[in-house]
C-alpha positions in Angstrom: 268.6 162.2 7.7 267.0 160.2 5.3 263.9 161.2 3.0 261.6 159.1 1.2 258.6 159.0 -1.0 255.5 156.1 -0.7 252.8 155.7 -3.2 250.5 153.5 -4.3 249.8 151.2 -7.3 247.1 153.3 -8.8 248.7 155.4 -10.8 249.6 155.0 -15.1 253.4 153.7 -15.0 254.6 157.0 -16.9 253.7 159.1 -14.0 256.0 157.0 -11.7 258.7 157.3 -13.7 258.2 161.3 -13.6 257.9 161.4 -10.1 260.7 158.9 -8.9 262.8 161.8 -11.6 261.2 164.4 -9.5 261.8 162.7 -6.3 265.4 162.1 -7.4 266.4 166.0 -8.3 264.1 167.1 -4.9 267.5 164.8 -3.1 264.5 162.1 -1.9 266.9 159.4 -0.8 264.1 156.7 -1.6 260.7 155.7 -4.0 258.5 153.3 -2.4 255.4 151.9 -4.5 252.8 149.7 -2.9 251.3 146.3 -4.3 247.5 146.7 -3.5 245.2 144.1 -5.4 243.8 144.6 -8.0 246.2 147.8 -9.0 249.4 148.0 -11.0 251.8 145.2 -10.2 254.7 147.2 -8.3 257.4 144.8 -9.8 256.7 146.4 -13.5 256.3 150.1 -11.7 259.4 149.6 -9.9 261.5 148.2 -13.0 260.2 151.9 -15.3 261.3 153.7 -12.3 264.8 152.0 -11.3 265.2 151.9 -15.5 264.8 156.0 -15.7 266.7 156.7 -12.6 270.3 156.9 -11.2 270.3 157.6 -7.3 267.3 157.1 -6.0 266.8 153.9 -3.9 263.5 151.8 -4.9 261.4 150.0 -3.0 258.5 147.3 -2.4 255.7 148.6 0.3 255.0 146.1 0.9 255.1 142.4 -0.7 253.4 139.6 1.4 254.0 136.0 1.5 250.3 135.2 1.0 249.5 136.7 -2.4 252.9 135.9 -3.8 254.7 133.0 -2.6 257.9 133.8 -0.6 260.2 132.2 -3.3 259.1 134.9 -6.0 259.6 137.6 -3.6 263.1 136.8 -3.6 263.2 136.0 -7.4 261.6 139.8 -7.6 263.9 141.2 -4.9 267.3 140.0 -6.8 266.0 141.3 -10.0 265.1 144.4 -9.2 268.2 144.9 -7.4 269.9 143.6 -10.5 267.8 146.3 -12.7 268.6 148.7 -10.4 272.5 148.5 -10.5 272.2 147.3 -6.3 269.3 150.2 -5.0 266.4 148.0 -4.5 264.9 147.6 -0.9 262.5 145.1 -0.3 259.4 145.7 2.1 257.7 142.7 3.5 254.9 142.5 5.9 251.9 140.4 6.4 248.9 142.7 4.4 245.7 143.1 5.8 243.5 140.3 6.4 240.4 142.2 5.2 242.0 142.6 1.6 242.9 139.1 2.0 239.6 138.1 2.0 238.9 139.8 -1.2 240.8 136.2 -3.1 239.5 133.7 -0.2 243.0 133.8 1.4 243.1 133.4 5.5 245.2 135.6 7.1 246.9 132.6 9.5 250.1 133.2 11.9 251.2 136.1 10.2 253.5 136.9 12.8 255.1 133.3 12.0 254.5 134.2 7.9 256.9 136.7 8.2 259.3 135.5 10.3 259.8 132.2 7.9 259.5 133.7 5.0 262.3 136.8 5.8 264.8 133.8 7.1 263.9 132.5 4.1 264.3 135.1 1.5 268.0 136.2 3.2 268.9 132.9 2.4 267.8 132.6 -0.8 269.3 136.4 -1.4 272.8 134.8 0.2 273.1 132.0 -2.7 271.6 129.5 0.5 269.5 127.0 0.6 266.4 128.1 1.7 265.4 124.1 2.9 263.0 124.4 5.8 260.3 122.6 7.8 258.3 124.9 9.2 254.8 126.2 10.3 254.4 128.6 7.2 256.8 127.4 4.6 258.2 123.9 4.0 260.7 123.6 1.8 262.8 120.6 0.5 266.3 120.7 -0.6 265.4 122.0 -4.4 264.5 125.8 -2.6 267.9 127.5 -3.9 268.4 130.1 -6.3 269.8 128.6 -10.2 271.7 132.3 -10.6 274.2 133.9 -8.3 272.3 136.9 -6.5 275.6 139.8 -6.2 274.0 141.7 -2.7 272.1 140.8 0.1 269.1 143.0 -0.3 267.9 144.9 2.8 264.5 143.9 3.8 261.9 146.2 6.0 259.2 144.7 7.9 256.2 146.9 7.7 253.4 146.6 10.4 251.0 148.7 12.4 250.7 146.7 15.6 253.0 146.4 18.7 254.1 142.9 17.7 254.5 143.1 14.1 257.0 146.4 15.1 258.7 144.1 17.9 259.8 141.3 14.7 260.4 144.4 12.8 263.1 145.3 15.2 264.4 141.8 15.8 264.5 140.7 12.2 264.7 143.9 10.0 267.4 145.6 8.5 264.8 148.3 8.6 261.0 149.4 9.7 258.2 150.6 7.9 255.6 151.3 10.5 252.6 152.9 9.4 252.1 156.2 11.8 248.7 156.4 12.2 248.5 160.0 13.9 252.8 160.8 12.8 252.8 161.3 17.0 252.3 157.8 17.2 256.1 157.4 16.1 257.1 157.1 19.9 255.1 154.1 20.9 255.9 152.4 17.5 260.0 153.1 17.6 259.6 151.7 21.7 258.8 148.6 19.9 260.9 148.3 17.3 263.5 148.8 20.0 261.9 145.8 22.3 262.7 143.8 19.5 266.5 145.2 19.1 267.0 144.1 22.4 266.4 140.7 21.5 269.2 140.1 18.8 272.9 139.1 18.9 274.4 141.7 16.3 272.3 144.7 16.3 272.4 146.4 12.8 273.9 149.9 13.8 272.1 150.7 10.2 268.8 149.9 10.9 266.6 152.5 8.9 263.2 153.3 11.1 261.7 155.0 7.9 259.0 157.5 9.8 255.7 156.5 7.4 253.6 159.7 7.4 250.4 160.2 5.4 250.9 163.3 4.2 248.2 165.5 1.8 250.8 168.3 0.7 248.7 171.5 -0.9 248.4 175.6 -0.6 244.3 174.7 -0.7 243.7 173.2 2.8 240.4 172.3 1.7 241.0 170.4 -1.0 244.2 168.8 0.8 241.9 167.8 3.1 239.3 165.8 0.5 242.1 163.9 -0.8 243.2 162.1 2.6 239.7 162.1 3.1 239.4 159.6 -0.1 242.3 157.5 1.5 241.1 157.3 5.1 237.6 155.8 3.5 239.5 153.1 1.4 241.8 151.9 4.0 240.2 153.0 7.8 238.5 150.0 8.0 241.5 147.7 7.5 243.7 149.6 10.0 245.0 148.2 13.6 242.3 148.2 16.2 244.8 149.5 18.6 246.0 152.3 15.9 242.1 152.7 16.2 241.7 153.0 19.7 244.9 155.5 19.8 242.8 157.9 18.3 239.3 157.1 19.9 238.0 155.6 16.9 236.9 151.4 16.2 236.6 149.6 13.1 232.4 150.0 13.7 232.7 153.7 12.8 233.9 153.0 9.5 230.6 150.7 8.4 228.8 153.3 7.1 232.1 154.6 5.0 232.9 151.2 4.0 229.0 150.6 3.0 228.9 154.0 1.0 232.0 152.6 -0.6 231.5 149.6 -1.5 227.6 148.7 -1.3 226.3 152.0 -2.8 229.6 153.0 -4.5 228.8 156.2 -3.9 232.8 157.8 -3.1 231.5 161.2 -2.3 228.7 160.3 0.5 231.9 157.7 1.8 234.6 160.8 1.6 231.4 163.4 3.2 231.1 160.6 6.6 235.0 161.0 7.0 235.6 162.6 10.2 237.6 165.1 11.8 239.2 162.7 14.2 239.4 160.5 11.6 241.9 163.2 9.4 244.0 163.3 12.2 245.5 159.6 10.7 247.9 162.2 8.4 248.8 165.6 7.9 246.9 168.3 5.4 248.5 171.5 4.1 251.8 173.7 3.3 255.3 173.3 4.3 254.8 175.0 7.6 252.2 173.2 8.3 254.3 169.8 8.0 257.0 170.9 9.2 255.1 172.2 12.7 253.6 168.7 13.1 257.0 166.9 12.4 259.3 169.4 14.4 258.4 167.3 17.7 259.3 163.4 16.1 262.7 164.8 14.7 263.6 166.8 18.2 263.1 163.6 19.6 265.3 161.8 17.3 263.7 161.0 14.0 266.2 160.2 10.9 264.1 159.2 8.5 261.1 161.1 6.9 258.8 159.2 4.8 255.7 161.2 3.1 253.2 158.5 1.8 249.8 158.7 0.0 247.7 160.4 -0.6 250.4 163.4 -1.1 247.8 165.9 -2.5 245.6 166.9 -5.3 248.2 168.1 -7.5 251.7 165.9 -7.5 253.5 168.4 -8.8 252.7 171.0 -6.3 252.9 168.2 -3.7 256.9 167.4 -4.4 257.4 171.0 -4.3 256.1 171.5 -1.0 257.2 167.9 0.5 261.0 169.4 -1.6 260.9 172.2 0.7 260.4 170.6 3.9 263.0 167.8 2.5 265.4 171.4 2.4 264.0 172.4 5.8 265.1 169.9 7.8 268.5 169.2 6.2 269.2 172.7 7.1 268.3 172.3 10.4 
C-alpha cells in the first residue's frame, strides 16, 4: 500500500519542511501541498521540502491550467523533478470555478482544459513539441521545451465529479479524487475505471490515491472544530452531486459562506457547521480512522491519503496518522 500526506498552502515554509521530514521517517510514501490563491505558492513550498528530503515523493494538489498557463506547469513540473533528483508528481485538475471568480477568470470546458493541457504537458515533459490547435490551447510550432527534461513525470487528475474521475481514469497515470464522505471511494473508483476501459494501454500502475479529510486528535472536540474551519472555507465550492451524496446543497452553505466572508466572523461560520456536514471527513484517534477506513481497504484500497485539515496539533496528528500508516501495513 501506499501512504500519503495533503496539505495546503497556508502554512510558513519551515513548517513544511519539518513535516515532509516527519512524514518521511513516519514511511509516508508521498507530500502533497495545494496551490490555493492567495496562499503560499506550492512551487517554492515544494522546492524547501524536496531540498530537505531524500525519499519522500512530492507533489502538486493541484495546478490548473487557468491560473497558470499549461506551458509553466510543465516548466514547474521538470524542475521540480529536477530538484527533487526524479520524485516530483504533478497534480492537475480544473479548480473550482467559485475561486476562479475571485481573479475574473471563467471556468470554460474544463473537461476539455484538462484534457489539452495533460496531452500537452506529456509532450512537453517527452522533449515533444507541444504544437496544437485546439479548443483550450493553441499552440504554434515554438511550444517545445529549450532544455532536455530526463523523466516523464507522472501526472494525477484530481476531480470530484463523475466525469472529471472518468478523464482521470482515461488520461492519468494516477487519481486524486476528493472523497467527500471517505465511503464515497466506491462510486468514485467505478469511474475512474469507466474511464480505464476506454484506453489502449492501460497503466497497470495507476495510483488511485484514496483523498481523505482527516482531523487526527486524542480531543474529539477540538478535532472536530478544526474540520469544522475547513468545511466552512471550501463547502460551498464542493460538487453538487458530492452535495447531494450527503443530503446537503450548496444553499445550506449561504449563511456559512456569508458569516465568512461578509461578516468575517470565523467562529459564527465554524458554530453553523453541521453534523452532516462533518461527515465530509473523519475526526479523532487511530482507532477511530482506522474503523472508518477498515471497509475501503477490505474492498481493495492501496493508497491512503490523509489531507487537511489533519488536526489542531501536527505533531500529535503525524503520530496518530504514523500509527494507522503502521496499522495497515501490518495488516
Amino acid at each position: 500500500m501506499r501512504f500519503s500526506l495533503r496539505l495546503n498552502n497556508d502554512l510558513p515554509v519551515s513548517q513544511y519542511v519539518e513535516l515532509a521530514q516527519h512524514a518521511e521517517s513516519l514511511d509516508f510514501d508521498q507530500f502533497w501541498v495545494s496551490n490555493d490563491l492567495f496562499l503560499r505558492s506550492a512551487g517554492v513550498i515544494l522546492t524547501a521540502a524536496a531540498l530537505n528530503t531524500d525519499r519522500i515523493r512530492i507533489g502538486s494538489c493541484i495546478l490548473n491550467p487557468y491560473t497558470i498557463n499549461t506551458a509553466e506547469i510543465a516548466m514547474l513540473a521538470a524542475t521540480l523533478d529536477e530538484v527533487s533528483g526524479g520524485r516530483f508528481l504533478l497534480g492537475l485538475s480544473a479548480g473550482a470555478a467559485e475561486f476562479l471568480d475571485w481573479v475574473g477568470i471563467r471556468h470554460g470546458k474544463p473537461l476539455t482544459a484538462m484534457r489539452e493541457s495533460a496531452v500537452a504537458v506529456r509532450k512537453l515533459l517527452g522533449n515533444e513539441s507541444a504544437e496544437c490547435e485546439g479548443d483550450f490551447l493553441c499552440w504554434g510550432g515554438e511550444a517545445y521545451m529549450r532544455f532536455t527534461v530526463e523523466r516523464q513525470v507522472p501526472v494525477y487528475i484530481g476531480g470530484m465529479g463523475p466525469r472529471m474521475l472518468q478523464l482521470a481514469g482515461e488520461i492519468g497515470d494516477g487519481a486524486l479524487p476528493l472523497l467527500f464522505p471517505p465511503e464515497r471511494y466506491f462510486a468514485a473508483l467505478r469511474q475512474v475505471k469507466k474511464g480505464q476501459a476506454s484506453r489502449a494501454n492501460l497503466n497497470a500502475d495507476f495510483d488511485f490515491a484514496t483523498c481523505i479529510w482527516v482531523s487526527a486528535s486524542h480531543d474529539r472536540t477540538s478535532a472536530r472544530r478544526v474540520l469544522a474551519q475547513k468545511v466552512a472555507y471550501y463547502g460551498s465550492a464542493m460538487n453538487e452531486v458530492v452535495l447531494a451524496d450527503l443530503g446537503l446543497a450548496k444553499a445550506d452553505f449561504d449563511p456559512i459562506s456569508h458569516a465568512l466572508i461578509e461578516d468575517k466572523n470565523e467562529s459564527r461560520a465554524i458554530e453553523l457547521v453541521t453534523d452532516d456536514m462533518l461527515r465530509i471527513g473523519i475526526t479523532g484517534d487511530a482507532g477511530q480512522i482506522i474503523e472508518r477506513l477498515e471497509p475501503l481497504v477490505a474492498a481493495g484500497a492501496t493508497h491512503l491519503s490523509f489531507g487537511p485539515p489533519l488536526g489542531p496539533d501536527f505533531g500529535e496528528a503525524l503520530h496518530i496518522l504514523g500509527n494507522v500508516v503502521q496499522h495497515f501495513k501490518r495488516h
